[in-house]
C-alpha positions in Angstrom: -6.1 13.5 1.4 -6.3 10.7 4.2 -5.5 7.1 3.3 -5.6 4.0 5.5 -3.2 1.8 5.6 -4.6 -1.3 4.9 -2.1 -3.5 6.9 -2.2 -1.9 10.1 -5.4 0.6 9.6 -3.6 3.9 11.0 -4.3 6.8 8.8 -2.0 8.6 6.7 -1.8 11.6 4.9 -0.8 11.0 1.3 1.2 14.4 0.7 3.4 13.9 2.9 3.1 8.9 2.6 7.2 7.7 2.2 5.7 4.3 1.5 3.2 3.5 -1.3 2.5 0.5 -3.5 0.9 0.5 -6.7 -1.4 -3.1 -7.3 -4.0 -3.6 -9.5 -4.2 -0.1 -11.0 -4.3 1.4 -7.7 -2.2 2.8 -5.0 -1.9 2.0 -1.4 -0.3 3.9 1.2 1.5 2.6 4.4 3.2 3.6 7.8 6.1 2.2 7.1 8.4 -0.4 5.5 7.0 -3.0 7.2 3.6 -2.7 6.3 4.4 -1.9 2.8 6.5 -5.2 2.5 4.1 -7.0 4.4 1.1 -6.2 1.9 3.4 -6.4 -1.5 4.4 -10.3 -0.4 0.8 -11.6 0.2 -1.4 -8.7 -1.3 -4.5 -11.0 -1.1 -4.6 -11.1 2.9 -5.3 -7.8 2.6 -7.8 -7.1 -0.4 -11.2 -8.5 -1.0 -10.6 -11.9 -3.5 -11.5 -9.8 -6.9 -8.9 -7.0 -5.8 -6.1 -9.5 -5.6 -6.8 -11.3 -8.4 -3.1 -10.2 -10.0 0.0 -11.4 -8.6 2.4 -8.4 -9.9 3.3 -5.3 -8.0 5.1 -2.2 -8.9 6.9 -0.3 -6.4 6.2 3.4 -6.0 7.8 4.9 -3.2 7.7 9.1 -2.6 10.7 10.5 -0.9 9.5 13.5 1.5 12.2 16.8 1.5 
């Protein structure tokens, strides 16, 4: 299943997403790192104001082998 990162807007393929981010009940998947640390310090710049109303994240991160 395609995802967009919601930092940098390339698509990723969530089988095979390193980087995801649970907030708000739901789970975001990134390009990297970067964008994953980017989004989990100031969530809100990238969600609409009623998506960022929480200010707790939980890390979930899936290892590819």
């Amino acid at each position: 299943m395609m995802h967009v990162d919601i930092v940098c807007n390339r698509r990723i393929d969530a089988s095979s997403a390193i980087w995801a981010s649970r907030y708000h009940g739901e789970t975001y998947f990134f390009c990297s790192l970067m964008c994953r640390e980017r989004f989990e310090l100031e969530p809100g710049d990238f969600l609409a104001p009623a998506e960022s109303s929480t200010v707790s994240t939980d890390v979930v991160m899936h290892v590819v082998s």
